[in-house]
Biopython code that builds the backbone (N, CA, C, O; Angstrom):
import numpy as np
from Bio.PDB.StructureBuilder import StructureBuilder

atoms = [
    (1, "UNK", "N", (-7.344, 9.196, -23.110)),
    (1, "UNK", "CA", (-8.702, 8.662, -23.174)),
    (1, "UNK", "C", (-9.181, 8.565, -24.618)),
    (1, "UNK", "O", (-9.687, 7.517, -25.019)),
    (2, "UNK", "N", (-9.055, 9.489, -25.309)),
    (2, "UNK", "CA", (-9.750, 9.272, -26.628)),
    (2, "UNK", "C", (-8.803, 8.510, -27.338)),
    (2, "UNK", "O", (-9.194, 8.286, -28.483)),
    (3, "UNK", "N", (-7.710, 8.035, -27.080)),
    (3, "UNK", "CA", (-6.944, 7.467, -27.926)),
    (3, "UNK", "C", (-6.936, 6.273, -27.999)),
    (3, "UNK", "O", (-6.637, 5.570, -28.965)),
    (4, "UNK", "N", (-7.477, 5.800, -26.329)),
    (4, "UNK", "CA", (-7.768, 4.285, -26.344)),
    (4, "UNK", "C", (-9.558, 4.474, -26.830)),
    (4, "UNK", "O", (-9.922, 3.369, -27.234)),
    (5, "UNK", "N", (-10.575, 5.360, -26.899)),
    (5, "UNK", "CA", (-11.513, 5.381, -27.797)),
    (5, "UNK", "C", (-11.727, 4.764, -29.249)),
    (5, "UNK", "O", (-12.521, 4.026, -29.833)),
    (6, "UNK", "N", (-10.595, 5.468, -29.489)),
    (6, "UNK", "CA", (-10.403, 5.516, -30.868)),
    (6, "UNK", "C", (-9.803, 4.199, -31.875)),
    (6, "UNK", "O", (-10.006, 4.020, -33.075)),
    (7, "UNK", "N", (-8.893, 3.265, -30.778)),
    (7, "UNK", "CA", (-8.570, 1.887, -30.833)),
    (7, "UNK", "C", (-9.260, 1.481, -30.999)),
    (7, "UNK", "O", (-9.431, 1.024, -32.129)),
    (8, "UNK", "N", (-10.370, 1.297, -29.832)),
    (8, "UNK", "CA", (-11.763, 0.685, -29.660)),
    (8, "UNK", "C", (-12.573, 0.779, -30.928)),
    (8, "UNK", "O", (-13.092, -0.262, -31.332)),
    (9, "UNK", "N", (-12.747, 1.905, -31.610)),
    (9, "UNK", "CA", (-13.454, 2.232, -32.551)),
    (9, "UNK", "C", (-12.858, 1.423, -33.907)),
    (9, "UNK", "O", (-13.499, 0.611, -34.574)),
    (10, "UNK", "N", (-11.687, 1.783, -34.107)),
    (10, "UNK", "CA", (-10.954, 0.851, -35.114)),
    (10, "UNK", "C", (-10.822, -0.373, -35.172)),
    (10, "UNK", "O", (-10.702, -1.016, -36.215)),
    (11, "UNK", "N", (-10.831, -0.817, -34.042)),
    (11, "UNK", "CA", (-10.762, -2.338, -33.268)),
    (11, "UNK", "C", (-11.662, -2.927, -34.409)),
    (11, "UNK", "O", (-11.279, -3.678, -35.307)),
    (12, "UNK", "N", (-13.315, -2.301, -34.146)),
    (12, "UNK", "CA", (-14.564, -2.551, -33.985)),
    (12, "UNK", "C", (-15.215, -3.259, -35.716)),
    (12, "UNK", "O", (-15.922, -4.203, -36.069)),
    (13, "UNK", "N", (-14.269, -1.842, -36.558)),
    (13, "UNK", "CA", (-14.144, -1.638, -37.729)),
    (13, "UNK", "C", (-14.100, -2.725, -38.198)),
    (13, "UNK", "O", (-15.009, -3.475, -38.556)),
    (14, "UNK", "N", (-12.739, -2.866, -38.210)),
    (14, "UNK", "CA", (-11.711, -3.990, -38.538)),
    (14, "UNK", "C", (-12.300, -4.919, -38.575)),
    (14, "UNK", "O", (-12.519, -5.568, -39.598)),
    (15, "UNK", "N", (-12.859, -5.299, -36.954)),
    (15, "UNK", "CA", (-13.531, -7.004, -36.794)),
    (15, "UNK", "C", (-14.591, -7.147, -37.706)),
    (15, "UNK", "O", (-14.829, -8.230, -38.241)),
    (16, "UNK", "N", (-15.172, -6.241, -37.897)),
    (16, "UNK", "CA", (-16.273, -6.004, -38.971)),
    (16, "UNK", "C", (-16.080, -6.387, -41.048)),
    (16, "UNK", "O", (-16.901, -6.644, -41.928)),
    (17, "UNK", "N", (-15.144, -6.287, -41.034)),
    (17, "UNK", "CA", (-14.559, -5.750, -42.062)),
    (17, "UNK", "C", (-14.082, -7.482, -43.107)),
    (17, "UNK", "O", (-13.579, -8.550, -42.757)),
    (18, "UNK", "N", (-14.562, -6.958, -44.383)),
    (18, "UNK", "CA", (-14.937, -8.279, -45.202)),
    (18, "UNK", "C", (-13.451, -8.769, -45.522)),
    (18, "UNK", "O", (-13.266, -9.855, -46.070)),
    (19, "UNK", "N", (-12.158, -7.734, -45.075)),
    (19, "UNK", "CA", (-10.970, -7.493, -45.577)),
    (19, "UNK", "C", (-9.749, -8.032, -44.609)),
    (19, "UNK", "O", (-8.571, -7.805, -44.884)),
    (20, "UNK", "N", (-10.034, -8.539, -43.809)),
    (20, "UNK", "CA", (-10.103, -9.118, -42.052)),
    (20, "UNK", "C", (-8.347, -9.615, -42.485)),
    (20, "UNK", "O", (-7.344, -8.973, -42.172)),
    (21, "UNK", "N", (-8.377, -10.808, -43.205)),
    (21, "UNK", "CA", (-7.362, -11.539, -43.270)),
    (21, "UNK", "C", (-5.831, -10.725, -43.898)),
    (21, "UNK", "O", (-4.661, -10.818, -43.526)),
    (22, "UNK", "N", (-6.574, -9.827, -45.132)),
    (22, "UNK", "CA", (-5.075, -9.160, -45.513)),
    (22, "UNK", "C", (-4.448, -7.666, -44.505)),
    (22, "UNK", "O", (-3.354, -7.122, -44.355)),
    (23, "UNK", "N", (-6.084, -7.415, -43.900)),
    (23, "UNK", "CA", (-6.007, -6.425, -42.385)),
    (23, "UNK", "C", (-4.318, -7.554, -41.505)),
    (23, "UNK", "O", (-3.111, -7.313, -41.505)),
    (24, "UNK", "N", (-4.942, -8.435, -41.051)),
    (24, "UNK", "CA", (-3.870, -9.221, -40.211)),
    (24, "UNK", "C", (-2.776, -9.737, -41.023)),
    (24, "UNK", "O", (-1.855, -10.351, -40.484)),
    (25, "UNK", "N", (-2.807, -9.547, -42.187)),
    (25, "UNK", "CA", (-1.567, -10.248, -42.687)),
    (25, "UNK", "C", (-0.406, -9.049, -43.061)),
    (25, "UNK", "O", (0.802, -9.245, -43.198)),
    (26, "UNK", "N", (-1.016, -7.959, -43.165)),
    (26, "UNK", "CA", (-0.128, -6.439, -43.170)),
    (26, "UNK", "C", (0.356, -5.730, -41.966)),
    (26, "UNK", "O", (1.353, -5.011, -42.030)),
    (27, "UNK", "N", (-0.497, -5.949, -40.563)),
    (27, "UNK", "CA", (-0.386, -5.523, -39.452)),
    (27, "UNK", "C", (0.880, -6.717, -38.770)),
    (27, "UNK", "O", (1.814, -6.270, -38.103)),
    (28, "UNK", "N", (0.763, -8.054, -39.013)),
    (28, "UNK", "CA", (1.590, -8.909, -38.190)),
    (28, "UNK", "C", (2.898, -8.607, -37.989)),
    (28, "UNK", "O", (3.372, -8.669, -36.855)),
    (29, "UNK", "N", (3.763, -8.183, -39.241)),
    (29, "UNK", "CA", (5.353, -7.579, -38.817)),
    (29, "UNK", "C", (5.279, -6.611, -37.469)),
    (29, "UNK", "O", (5.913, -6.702, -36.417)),
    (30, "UNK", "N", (4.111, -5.495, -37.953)),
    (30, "UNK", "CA", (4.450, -4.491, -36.639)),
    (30, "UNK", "C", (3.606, -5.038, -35.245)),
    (30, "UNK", "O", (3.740, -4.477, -34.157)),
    (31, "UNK", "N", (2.818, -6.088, -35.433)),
    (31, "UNK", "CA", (2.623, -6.595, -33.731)),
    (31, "UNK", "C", (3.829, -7.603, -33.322)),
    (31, "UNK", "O", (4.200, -7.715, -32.154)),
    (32, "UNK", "N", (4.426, -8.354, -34.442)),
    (32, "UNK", "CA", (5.746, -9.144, -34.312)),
    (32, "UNK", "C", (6.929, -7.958, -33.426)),
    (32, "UNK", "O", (6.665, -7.438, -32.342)),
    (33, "UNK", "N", (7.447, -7.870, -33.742)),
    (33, "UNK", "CA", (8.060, -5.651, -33.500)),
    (33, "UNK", "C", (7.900, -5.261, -32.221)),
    (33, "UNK", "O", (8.742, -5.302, -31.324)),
    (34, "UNK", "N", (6.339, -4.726, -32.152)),
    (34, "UNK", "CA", (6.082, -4.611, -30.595)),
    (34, "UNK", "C", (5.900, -5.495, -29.615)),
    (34, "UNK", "O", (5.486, -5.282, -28.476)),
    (35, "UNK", "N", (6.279, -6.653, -30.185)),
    (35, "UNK", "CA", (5.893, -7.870, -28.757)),
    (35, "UNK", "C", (7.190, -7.964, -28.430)),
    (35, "UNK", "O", (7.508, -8.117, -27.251)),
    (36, "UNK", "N", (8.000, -7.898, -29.295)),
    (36, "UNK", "CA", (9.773, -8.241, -29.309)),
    (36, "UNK", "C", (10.203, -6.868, -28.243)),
    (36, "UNK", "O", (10.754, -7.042, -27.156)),
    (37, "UNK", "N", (9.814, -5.439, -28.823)),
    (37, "UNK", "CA", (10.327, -4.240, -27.743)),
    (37, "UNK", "C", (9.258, -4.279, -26.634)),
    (37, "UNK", "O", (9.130, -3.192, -26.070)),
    (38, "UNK", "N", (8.475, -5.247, -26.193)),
    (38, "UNK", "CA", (7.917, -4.870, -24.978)),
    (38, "UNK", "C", (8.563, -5.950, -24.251)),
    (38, "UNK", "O", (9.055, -5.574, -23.188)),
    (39, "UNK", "N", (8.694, -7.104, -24.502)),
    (39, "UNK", "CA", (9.299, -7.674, -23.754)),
    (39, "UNK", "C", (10.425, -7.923, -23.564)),
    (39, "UNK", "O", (10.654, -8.811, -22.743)),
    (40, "UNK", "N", (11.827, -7.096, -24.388)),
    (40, "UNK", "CA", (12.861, -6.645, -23.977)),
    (40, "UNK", "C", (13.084, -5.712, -23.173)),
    (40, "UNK", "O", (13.947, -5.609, -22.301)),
    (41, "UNK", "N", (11.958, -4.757, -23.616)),
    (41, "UNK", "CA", (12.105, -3.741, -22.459)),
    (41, "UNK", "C", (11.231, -4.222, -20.920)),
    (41, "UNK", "O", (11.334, -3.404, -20.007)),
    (42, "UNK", "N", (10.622, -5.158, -20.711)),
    (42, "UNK", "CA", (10.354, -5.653, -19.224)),
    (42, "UNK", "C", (11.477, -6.219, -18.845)),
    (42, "UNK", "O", (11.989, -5.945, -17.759)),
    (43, "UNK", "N", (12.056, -7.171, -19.786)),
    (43, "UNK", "CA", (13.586, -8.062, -19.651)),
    (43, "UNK", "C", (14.805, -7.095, -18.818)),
    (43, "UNK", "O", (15.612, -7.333, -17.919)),
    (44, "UNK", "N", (14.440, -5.845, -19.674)),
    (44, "UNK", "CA", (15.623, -5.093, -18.660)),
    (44, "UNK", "C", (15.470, -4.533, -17.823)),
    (44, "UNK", "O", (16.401, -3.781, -17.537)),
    (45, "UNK", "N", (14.059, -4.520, -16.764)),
    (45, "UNK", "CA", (13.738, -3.944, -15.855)),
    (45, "UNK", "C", (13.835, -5.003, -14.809)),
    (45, "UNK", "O", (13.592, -4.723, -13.635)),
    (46, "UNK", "N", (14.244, -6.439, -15.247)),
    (46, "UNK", "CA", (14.203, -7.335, -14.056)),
    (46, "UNK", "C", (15.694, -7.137, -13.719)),
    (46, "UNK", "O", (16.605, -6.938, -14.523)),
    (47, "UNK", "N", (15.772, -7.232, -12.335)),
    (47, "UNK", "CA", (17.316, -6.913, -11.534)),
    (47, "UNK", "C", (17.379, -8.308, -11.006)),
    (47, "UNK", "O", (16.521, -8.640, -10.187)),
    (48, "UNK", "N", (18.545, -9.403, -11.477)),
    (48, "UNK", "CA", (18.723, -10.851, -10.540)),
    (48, "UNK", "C", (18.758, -10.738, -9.507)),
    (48, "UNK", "O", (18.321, -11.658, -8.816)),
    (49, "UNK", "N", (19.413, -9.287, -8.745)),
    (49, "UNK", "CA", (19.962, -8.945, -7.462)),
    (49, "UNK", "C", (18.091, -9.960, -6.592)),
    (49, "UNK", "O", (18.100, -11.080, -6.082)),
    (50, "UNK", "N", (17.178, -9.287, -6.702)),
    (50, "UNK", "CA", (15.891, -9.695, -6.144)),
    (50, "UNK", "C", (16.041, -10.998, -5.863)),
    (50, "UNK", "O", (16.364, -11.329, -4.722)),
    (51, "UNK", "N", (15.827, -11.949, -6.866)),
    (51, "UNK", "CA", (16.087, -13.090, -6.843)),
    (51, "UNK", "C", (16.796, -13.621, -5.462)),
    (51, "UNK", "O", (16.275, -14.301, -4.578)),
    (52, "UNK", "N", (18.430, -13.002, -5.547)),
    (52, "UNK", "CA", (19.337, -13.431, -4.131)),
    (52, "UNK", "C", (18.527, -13.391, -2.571)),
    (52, "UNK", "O", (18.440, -14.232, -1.676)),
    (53, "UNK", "N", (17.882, -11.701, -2.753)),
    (53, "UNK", "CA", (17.782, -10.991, -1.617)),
    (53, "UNK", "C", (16.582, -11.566, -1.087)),
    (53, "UNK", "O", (16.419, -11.546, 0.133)),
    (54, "UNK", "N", (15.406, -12.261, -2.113)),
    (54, "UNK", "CA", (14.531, -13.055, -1.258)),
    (54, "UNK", "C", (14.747, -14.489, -2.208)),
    (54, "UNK", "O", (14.233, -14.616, -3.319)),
    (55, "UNK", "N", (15.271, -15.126, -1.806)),
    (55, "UNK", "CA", (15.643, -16.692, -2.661)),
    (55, "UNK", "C", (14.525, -17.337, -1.472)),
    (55, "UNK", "O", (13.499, -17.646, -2.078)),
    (56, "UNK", "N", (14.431, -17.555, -0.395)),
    (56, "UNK", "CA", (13.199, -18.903, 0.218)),
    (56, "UNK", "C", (12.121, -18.447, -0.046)),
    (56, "UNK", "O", (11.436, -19.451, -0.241)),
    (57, "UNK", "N", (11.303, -17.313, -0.231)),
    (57, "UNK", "CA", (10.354, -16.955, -0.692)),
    (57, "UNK", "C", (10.174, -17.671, -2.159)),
    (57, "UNK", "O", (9.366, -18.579, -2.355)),
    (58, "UNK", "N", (10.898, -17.221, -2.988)),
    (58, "UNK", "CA", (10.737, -17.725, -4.367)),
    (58, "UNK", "C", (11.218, -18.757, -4.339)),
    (58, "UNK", "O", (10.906, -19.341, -5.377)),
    (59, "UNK", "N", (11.823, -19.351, -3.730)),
    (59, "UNK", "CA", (11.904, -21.072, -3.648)),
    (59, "UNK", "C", (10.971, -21.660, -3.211)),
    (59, "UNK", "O", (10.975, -22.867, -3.456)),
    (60, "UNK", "N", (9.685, -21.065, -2.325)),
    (60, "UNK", "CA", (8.690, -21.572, -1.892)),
    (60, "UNK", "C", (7.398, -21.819, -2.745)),
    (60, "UNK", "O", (6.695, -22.818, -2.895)),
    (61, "UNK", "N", (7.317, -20.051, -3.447)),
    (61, "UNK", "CA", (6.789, -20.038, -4.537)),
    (61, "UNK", "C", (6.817, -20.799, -5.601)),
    (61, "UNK", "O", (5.764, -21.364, -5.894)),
    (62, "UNK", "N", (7.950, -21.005, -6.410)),
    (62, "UNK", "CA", (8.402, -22.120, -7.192)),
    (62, "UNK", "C", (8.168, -23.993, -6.607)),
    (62, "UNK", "O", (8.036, -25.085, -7.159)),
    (63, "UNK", "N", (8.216, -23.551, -5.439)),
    (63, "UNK", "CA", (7.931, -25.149, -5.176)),
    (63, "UNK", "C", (6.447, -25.814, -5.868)),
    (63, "UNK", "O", (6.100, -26.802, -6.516)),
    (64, "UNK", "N", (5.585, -24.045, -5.009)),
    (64, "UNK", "CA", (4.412, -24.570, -4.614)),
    (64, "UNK", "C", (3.815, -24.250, -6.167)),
    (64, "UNK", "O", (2.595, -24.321, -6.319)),
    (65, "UNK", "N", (4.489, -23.974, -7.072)),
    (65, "UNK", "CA", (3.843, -23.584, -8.370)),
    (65, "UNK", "C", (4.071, -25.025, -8.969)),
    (65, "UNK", "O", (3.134, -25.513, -9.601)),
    (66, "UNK", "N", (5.186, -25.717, -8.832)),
    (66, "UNK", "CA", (5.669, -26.713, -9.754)),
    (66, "UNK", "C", (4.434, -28.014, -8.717)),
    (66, "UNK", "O", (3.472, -28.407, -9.376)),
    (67, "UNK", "N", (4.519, -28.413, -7.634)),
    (67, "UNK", "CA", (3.776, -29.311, -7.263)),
    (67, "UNK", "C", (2.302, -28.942, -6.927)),
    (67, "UNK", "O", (1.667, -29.520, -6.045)),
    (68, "UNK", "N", (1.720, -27.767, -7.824)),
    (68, "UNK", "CA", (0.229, -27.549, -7.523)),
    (68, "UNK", "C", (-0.198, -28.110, -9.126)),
    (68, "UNK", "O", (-1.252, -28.663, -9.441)),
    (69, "UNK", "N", (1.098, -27.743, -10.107)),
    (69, "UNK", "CA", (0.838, -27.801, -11.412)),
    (69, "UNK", "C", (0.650, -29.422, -11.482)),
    (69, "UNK", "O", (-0.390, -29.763, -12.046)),
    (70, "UNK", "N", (1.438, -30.422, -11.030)),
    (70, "UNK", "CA", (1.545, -31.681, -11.092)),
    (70, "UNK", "C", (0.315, -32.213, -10.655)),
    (70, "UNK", "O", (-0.446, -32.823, -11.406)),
    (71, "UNK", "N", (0.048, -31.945, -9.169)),
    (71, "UNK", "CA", (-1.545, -32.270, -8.495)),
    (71, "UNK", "C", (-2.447, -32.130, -9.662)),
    (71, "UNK", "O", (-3.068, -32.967, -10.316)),
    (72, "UNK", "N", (-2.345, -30.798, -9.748)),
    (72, "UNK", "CA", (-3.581, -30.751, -10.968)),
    (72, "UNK", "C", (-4.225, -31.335, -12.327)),
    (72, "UNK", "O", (-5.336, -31.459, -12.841)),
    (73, "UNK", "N", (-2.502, -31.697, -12.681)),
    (73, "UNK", "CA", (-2.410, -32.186, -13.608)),
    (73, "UNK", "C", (-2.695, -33.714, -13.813)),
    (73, "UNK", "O", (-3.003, -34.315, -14.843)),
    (74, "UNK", "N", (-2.497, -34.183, -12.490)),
    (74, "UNK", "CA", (-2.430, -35.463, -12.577)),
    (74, "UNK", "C", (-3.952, -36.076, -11.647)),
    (74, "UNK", "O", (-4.127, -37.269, -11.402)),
    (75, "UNK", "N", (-4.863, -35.031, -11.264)),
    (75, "UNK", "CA", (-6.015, -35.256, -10.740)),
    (75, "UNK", "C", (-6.907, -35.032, -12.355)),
    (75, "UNK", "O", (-7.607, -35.962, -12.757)),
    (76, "UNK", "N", (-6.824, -34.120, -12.935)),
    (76, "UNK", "CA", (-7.177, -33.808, -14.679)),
    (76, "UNK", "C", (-7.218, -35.257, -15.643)),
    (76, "UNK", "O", (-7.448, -35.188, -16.850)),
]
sb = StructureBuilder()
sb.init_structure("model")
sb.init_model(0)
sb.init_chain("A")
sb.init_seg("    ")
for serial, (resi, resn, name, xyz) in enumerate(atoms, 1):
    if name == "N":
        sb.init_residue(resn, " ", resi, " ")
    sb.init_atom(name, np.array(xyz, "f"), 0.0, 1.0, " ", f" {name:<3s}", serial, name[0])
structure = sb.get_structure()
């Protein structure tokens, strides 16, 4: 709890702060870094096996994602 406080608080700082741009231009390697190990590490928590074991489900899903996107897109 206080640690996500304390983010918050720094967060707050920061946004505040006349120094904003070289703030984000020193921090970007290490949010570059952690976006790379978070989403390797979700990458290796997906098992293809799933995929097999319900394939018409997610073929349905996928259908209905790809021709809701088109409708929409093409009523837009």
């Amino acid at each position: 709890y206080s640690m996500a406080l304390g983010a918050f608080i720094i967060g707050a700082i920061i946004a505040e702060s006349n120094q904003l741009q070289k703030i984000e231009y020193l921090i970007n390697p290490l949010r570059d870094m952690f976006s790379a190990v978070f989403f390797v590490s979700v990458g290796l928590l997906f098992n293809p096996h799933v995929i097999v074991d319900y394939f018409y489900p997610v073929l349905v899903i996928t259908a209905a994602v790809i021709i809701g996107k088109i409708v929409s897109s093409s009523l837009g």
